[in-house]
N, C-alpha and C positions, 0 to 999 in steps of 0.2 A: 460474592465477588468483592465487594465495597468491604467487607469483613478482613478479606486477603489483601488488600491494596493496605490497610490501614496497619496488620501486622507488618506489611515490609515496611511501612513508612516509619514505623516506628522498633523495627528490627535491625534493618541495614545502617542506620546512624548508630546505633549499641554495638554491633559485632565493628562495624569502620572504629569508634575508638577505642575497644576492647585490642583490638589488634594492633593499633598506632599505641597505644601503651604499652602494650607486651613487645612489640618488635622495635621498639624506641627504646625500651629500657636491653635491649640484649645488646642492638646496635648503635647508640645512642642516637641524637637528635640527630645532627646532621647528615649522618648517612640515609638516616630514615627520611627525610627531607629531599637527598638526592634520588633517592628510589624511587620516589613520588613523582619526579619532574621524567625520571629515563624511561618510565613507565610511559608516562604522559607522548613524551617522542617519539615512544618504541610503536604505540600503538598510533599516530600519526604516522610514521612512514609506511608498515602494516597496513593498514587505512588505504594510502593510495595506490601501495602497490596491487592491493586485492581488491578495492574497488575498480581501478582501470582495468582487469583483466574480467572481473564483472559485466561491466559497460560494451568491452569485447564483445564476450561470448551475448549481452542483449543486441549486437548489433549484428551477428550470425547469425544468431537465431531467426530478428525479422526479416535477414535477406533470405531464410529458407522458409519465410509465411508460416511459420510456427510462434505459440506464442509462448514469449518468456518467464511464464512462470515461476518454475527455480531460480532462474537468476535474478528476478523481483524479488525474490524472499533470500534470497542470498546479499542482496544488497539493503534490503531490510536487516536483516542480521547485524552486517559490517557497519551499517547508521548505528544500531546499537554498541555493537562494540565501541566504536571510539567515543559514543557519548559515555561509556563506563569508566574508558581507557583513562577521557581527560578529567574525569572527576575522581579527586583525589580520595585515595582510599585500597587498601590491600585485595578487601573481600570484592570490591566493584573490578580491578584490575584482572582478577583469577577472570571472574564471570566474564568480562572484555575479552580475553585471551581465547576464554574454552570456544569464543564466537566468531575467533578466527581459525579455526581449526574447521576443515572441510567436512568431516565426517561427524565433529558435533553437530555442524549446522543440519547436517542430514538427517541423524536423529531426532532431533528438533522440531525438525520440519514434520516428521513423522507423527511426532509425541503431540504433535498442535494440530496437525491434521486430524488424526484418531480423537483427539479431545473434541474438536470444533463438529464432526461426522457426528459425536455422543452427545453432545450438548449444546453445541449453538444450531442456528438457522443460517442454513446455506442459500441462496438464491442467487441464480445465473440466469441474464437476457441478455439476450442481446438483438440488435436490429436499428442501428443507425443510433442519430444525434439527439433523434425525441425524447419528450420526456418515458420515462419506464412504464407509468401508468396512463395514457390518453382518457382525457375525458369523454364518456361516449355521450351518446344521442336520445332521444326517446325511443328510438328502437331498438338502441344492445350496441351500435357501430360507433366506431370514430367519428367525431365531432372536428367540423374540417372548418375554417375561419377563411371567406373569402369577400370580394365585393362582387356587384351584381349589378347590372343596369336594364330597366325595362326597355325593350324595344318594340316598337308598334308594328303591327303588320302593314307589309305593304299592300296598297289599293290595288285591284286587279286593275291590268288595261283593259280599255274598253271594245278597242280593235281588236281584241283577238275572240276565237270562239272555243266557246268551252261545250262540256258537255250538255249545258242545260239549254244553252243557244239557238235559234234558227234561224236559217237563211232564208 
């Protein structure tokens, strides 16, 4: 993984000016310049209008007590997109773009689920606001933190008669 992070880190800055020279020299500087800025806007208006429709459907979803899954990862998506969109660059724009497209995302979502199912560790709990793993006891159970005070027993009365008593 560390292998992969470091080819794009040092891939995506090569093909970015590989392409602002090749598309700078056909359509010179300044148009390539202005592409760079209407990219930048396209993919801010893009941005809000598909994220508030996003936000929508999370806020239908928790009124029907379902949980928003998709459109958590759809709006993970759209977060990426515009951070592609604003950062200047051809190859980073395409990749912005393909992430607003509904049925890339879907893909997407597939191709990271299948990957994640193959190779990562999944883990789901749930049950309130504790922590995941409670600290247990000496005997296996939850570890419960409280205060305590001794209280003394009360002294029998003497007027009454109990069992051991006699009249």
């Amino acid at each position: 993984m560390a292998i992969l992070l470091l080819a794009m880190f040092i891939a995506i800055p090569i093909i970015e000016i590989a392409l602002f020279i090749e598309i700078g020299g056909w359509i010179g500087l300044w148009p390539t310049i202005a592409v760079v800025i209407v990219t930048a806007f396209a993919g801010t208006t893009l941005l809000r209008v598909q994220g508030l429709a996003v936000l929508r459907r999370v806020q239908e979803s928790v009124d029907r007590n379902e949980l928003p899954m998709r459109e958590v990862f759809d709006g993970l998506c759209l977060l990426v997109a515009g951070v592609l969109l604003l950062t200047p660059g051809f190859f980073t724009d395409a990749l912005g773009f393909l992430l607003f497209v509904p049925i890339f995302r879907q893909l997407a979502g597939i191709a990271i689920w299948r990957w994640l199912a193959r190779n990562g560790k999944i883990s789901v709990s749930a049950g309130g606001f504790g922590p995941a793993n409670p600290p247990t006891g000496g005997a296996g159970g939850p570890v419960i933190d409280g205060e305590f005070e001794e209280v003394d027993r009360p002294v029998p009365d003497r007027d009454r008669l109990g069992p051991g008593d006699k009249t």
